[in-house]
N, C-alpha and C positions, 0 to 999 in steps of 0.2 A: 504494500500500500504506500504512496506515495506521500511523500513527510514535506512540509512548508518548507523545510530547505531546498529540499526537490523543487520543487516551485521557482523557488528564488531561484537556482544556478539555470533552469534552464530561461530563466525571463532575463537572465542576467541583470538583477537586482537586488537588493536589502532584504533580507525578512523582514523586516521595521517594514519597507514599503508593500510586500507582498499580503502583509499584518491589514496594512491602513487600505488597501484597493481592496480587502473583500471585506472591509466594514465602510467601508464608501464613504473613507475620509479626501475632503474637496480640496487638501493638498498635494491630489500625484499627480503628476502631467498626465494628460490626454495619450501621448505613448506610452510610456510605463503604463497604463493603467491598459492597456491595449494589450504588451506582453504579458503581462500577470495574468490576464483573464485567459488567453489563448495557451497560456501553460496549464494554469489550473485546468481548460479543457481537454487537453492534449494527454496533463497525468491524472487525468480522473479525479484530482484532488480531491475530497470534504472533511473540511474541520471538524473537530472532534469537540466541544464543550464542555460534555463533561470530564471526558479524558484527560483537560488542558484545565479544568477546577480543580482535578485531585491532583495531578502533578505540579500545582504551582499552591496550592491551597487557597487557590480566589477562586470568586465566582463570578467574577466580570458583570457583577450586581449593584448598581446605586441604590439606598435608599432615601425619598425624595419627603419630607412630612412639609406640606404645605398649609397656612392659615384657615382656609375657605376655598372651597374647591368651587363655590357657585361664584366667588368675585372673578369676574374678569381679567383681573389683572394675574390674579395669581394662577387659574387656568393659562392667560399664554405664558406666563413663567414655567407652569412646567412643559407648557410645548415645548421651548427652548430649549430646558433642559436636556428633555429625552430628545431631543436633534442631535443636540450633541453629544451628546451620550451615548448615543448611535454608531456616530462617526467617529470616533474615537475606542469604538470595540465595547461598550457596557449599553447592560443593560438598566430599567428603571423602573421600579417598583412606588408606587405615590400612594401613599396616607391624608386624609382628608379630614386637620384637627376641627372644624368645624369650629374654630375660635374657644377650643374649649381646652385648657392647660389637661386635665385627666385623661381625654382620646388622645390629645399630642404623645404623652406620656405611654400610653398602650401601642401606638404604631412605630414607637419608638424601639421600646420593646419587643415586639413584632417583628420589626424589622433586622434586630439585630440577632434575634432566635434563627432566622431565617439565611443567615451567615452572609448579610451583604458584606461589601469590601468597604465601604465608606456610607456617608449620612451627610446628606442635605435636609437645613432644618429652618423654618421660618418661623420662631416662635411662636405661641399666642400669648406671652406674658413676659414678665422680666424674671421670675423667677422661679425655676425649678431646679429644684438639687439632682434628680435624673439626668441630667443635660452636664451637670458637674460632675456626676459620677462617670458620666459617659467619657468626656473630654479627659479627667484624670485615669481613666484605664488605658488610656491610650487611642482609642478607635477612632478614626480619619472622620473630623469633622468639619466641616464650614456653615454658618449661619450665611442666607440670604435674605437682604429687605429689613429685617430685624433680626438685632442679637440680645444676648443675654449679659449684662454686664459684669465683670468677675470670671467669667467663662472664656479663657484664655484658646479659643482657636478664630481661625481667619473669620471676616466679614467681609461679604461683598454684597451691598447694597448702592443705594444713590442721594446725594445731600442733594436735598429742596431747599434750603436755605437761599440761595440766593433765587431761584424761581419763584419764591412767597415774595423776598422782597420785589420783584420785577410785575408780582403780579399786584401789591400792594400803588406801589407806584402808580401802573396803570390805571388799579379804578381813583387813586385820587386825581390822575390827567382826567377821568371821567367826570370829575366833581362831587363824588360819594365822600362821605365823609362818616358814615354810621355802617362802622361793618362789624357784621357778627361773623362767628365761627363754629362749625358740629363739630367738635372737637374728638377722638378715635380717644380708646379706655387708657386711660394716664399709667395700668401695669402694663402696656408696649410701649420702647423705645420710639417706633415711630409718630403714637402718640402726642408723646412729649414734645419730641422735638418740632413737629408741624405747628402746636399750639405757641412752644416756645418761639418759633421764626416769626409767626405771624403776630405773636404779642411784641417783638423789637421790631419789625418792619412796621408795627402803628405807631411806636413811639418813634422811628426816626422822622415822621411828620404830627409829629405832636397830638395824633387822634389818640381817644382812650378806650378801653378794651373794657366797658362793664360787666361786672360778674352776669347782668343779663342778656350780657348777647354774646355768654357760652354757654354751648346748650353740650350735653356731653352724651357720647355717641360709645356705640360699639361696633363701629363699620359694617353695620346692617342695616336696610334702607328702614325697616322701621323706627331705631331711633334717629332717621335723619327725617321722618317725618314728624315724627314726635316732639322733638328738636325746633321744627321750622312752626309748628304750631303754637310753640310758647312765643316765639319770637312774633308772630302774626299777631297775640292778644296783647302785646306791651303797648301802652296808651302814645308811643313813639318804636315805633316796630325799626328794626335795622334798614338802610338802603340797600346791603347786598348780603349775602349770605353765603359764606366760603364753606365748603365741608369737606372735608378731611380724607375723604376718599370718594371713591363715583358711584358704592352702594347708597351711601348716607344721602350724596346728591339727588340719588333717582328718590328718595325715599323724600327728598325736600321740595323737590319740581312737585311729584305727587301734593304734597300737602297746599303749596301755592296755587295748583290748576283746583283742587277741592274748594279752595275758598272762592273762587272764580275771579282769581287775580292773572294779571299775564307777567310774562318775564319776557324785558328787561323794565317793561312801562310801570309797572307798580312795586316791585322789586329784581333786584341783579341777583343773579346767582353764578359762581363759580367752583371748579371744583379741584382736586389734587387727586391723581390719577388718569389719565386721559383712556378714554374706552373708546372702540369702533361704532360703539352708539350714539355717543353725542352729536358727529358732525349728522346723524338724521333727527334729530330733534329737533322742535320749532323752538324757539332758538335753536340753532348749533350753541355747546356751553363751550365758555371758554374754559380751559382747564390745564395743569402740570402735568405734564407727562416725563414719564419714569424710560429710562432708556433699558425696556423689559429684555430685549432679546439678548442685547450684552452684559446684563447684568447674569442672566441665564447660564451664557456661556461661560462666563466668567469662573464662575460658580465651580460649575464643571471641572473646570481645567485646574481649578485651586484645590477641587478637591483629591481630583485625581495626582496631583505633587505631593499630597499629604500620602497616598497609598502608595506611591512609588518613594518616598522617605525623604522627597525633599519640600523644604520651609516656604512655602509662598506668602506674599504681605498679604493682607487686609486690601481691598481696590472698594474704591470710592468714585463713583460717575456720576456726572451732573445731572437733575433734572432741568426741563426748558420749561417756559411759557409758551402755550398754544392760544392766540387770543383769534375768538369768535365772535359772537355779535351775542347772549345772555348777559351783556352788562353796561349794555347800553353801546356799543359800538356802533359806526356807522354799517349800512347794509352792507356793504363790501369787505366788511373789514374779514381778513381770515390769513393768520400767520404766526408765526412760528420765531418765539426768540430765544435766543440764548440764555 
C-alpha cells in the first residue's frame, strides 16, 4: 500500500505539501497541486485517520465552545473556523453554550472526554475555575471574542474602542446629543469594555451617560426590547439608542416599530456587530463590524502553534464603523470607516 512518502517522491515534493493538497490548503500552486493529485491517483493512495490518530496520539480534532449558536455573529465565526480548520488538516467539533456559564462548562468537558487536540473557547462569563483548570493542565487553549481574565493563554479577539469613539463622533456630527446604550451582562469582558468605550467617547464631548439610558442586556433581543421600552417611557426618552450587539438591536427596532415610532425620524438607533441583515432593513442600521473571518482564522492558527509546542501572542484586530442611514443620515449615505 502506498505511504505519503510515496506520494511525495513521485510528485517530486514535500510531505508538508503533499499533507496540505489533500486537505485543500489554498497555499500550493496550481502545479504542485496538479502532481500531488495525479500521484495520489496513479498510487492508489488513501489516508488512513485513524491509523495516523494512534500513531501520533492526535486526532486532528478542534474543539470549538461558542457563546450562542443562534447570534449571527458567532455562527459565521464558527464558519470560519471550520474553513480553516479544514485547510489546514483538523477537524471541528462546536458546542453551543447558549450564554449559559454550566452548558459552557459541560461541552467543555465533552469535549475534552472526547480527546480533541486543542479548545477554542468564547466565554459566556468572566469566571470559571474549569477554564483554569483546563489552561493549568496544560491543554492547547485560545479564547476568541472574549477571554477570561487570570487565565493565562492566547486571545484573539477585536478592540471596538476606537469604532465606539468614530461612531460617537458621528451621531454628534448628526446633532444627537441624548444617547442611551443596551449594555451586554457586565460578567463578559466584552460587556465591559463596549459600555466602558462608549461611556469615554461621551465624555470626550462632554455628553453624560445617565444611569437611565443604560438599560442592561444579555445579548438577546429580548432584553434589547425590554431595554428600549424603558427608555420609550422616560418623560425625555434618549435620541439614539446604541446596543451592544445586533440581537439586542433587532430586539430594540422590535420594540420602537410596536410603539409605532419610525427610525431614524422619532428615534436613531445603532448597533455593535454588523449582520447581513441590517443592510435589508428599512432603515439599513448603521452598525461596528467585527472583522469575523480573520478573527476566525486567527484563532485557528494560534491554536494550532499551541498543539505543535510553539508560543503564539494574543492578536488584537480593529473593528470599523459601517455608517447607514438608522441615525438620521442622508438617503445616500452608506460607508464604511476605519
Amino acid at each position: 500500500m502506498a505511504s505519503i512518502k510515496d506520494v511525495a517522491v513521485a510528485a517530486g515534493v514535500s510531505v508538508a505539501t503533499v499533507s496540505r493538497v489533500l486537505n485543500d490548503h489554498p497555499s500550493v500552486s496550481p502545479t504542485a497541486r496538479e502532481r500531488v493529485l495525479a500521484a495520489v491517483g496513479e498510487l492508489g493512495y488513501r489516508p488512513n485517520a485513524v491509523a495516523r490518530s494512534l500513531r501520533t496520539d492526535r486526532t486532528r480534532t478542534l474543539g470549538l465552545v461558542i457563546s450562542d449558536v443562534l447570534n449571527p455573529y458567532f455562527t459565521e465565526l464558527a464558519r470560519f473556523v471550520e474553513e480553516e480548520a479544514r485547510a489546514l488538516g483538523y477537524s471541528v467539533i462546536i458546542g453551543n453554550a447558549d450564554e449559559r456559564p454550566g452548558l459552557q462548562d459541560h461541552h467543555v468537558r465533552t469535549l475534552l472526554d472526547r480527546r480533541i487536540d486543542g479548545l477554542l473557547v468564547s466565554p459566556t462569563d468572566g469566571c470559571s475555575p474549569l477554564m483554569l483548570e483546563v489552561a493549568r493542565a496544560g491543554t492547547p487553549m485560545v479564547f476568541v471574542d472574549r477571554w477570561i481574565p487570570g487565565v493565562d493563554v492566547p486571545v484573539v479577539r477585536s478592540d471596538g474602542q476606537a469604532a465606539i469613539e468614530a461612531l460617537v463622533a458621528h451621531l454628534y456630527g448628526l446633532g444627537h446629543r441624548r444617547l442611551a446604550i443596551i449594555a451586554g451582562p457586565a460578567a463578559t469582558t466584552t460587556g465591559r469594555e463596549r459600555i466602558g468605550a462608549f461611556r469615554d467617547a461621551l465624555a470626550a464631548y462632554d455628553l453624560p451617560l445617565p444611569d437611565a439610558y443604560i438599560g442592561q442586556g444579555d445579548f438577546q433581543a429580548e432584553s434589547g426590547r425590554r431595554a428600549t421600552e424603558g427608555f420609550l417611557d422616560l418623560p425625555e426618552p434618549p435620541e439614539v439608542v446604541f446596543a451592544a450587539d445586533n440581537l439586542m438591536a433587532l430586539g430594540a427596532l422590535d420594540a420602537i416599530r410596536a410603539r409605532g415610532l419610525r427610525v431614524p425620524h422619532d428615534i436613531a438607533l445603532a448597533a455593535f456587530d454588523d449582520i447581513p441583515w441590517f443592510v435589508h432593513t428599512d432603515p439599513p442600521i448603521t452598525a461596528i463590524a467585527q472583522p469575523t473571518g480573520e478573527l476566525g482564522r486567527a484563532a485557528v492558527r494560534a491554536l494550532i502553534d499551541r498543539i505543535e509546542g510553539r508560543t503564539p501572542e494574543s492578536v488584537t484586530l480593529p473593528a470599523r464603523l459601517v455608517v447607514r442611514r438608522s441615525c438620521g443620515e442622508s438617503p445616500a449615505t452608506n460607508r464604511s470607516q476605519p
